[in-house]
N, C-alpha and C positions, 0 to 999 in steps of 0.2 A: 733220312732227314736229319738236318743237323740240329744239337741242343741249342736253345737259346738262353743257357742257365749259365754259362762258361766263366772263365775267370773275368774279373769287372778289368776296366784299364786302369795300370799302374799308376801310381802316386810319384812314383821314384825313391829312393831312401837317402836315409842319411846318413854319411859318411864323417866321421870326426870335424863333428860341426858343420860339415858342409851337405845342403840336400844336393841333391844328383838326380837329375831326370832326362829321359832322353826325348830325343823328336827324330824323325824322320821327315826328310825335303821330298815334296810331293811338286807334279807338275805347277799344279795352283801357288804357290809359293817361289817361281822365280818367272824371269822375264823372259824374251823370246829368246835369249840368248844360253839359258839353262842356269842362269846365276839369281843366286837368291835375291828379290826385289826386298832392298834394305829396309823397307817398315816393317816388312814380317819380321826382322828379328827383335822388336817390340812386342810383336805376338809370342813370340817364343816364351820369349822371357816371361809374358803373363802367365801361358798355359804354366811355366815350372814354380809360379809364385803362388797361383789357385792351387797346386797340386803340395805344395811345401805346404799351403794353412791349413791342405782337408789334414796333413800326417801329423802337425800339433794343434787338432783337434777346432782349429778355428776354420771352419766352413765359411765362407761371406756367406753366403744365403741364411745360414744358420745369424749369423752374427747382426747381420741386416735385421732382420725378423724376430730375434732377441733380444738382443741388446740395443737397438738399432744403429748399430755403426757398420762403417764399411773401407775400407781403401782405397784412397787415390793418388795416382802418382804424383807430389808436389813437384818435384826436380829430377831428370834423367840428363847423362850423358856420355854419349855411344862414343865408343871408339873400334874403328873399323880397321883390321892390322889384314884380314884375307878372306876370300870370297869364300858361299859356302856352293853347291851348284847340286842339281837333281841329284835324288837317289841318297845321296850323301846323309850320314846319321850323326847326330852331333849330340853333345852330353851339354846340356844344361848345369851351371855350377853356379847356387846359392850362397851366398855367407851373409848371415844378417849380422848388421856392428850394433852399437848405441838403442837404443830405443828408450827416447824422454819424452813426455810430456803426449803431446800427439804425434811423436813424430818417428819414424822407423828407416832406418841405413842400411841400405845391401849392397853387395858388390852381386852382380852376377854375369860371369862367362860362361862363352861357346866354345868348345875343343870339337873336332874332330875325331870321328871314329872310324876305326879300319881294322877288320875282325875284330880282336880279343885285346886291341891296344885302343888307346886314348894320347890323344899329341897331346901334351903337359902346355904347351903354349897354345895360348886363347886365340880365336880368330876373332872374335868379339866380346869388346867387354861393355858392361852399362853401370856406370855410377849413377846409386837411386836413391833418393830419398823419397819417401809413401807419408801421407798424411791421413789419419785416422778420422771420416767427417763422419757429422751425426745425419740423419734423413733429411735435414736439409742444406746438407754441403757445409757445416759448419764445420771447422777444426777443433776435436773433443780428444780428453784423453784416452789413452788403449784402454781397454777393460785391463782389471787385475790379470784375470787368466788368461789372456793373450801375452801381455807384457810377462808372463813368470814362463810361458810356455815357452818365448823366445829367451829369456834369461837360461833356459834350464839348456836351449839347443846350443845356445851360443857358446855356453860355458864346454862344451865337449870339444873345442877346437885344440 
């Protein structure tokens, strides 16, 4: 019988300034033609954005429920340079910029994976900016320790 205690799923880590997570492309994730259907790499990018706040300690659910604030995407924009297609493993790349007032800046790209290398050129990039709203979608400043915990990641680039 197999354990159900096993390692929990990855966060991804952080690499000098930058978090790093990966995904795998699953049937469900592309069109009949085996290429990724371009809103998943929306989803992508959330899963590597939840998984960067559980590693500086800012949980949304925790954040929601405490503080009560939360993240929303105010402005994205994709730029699409190559498909990604089944099977394919791609590394999620973080870099958060600025973070004032309620407001939080990231870049993050898609590379491709192919064993033990990484393409250095992105197949997708998303210029983001996230808005910090309170339980009723209002625009509030970051908590202190969210804004210091991205000050502290930011600064190791």
């Amino acid at each position: 019988m197999m354990a159900l205690d096993g390692p929990s799923p990855s966060s991804g880590q952080w690499r000098e300034g930058t978090h790093v997570f990966r995904v795998r492309i699953y049937y469900e994730d592309t069109d009949a033609g085996g290429i990724v259907y371009h809103a998943n790499y929306l989803n992508f990018a959330e899963r590597a954005r939840t998984e960067m706040l559980r590693l500086v300690g800012a949980e949304q659910d925790e954040m929601r429920r405490e503080e009560g604030v939360g993240f929303t995407v105010r402005h994205c924009e994709i730029d699409f340079k190559a498909p990604a297609r089944l099977d394919d493993l791609l590394e999620v790349r973080t870099v958060l910029g600025e973070a004032r007032g309620a407001r939080v800046f990231a870049v993050q790209s898609l590379h491709q994976v192919t064993g033990a290398e990484v393409d250095p050129d992105w197949i997708v990039k998303l210029d983001m900016t996230l808005a910090c709203v309170n339980n009723k979608g209002r625009p509030t400043r970051l908590p202190e320790r969210v804004r210091a915990a991205f000050t502290a990641v930011s600064q190791t680039q």
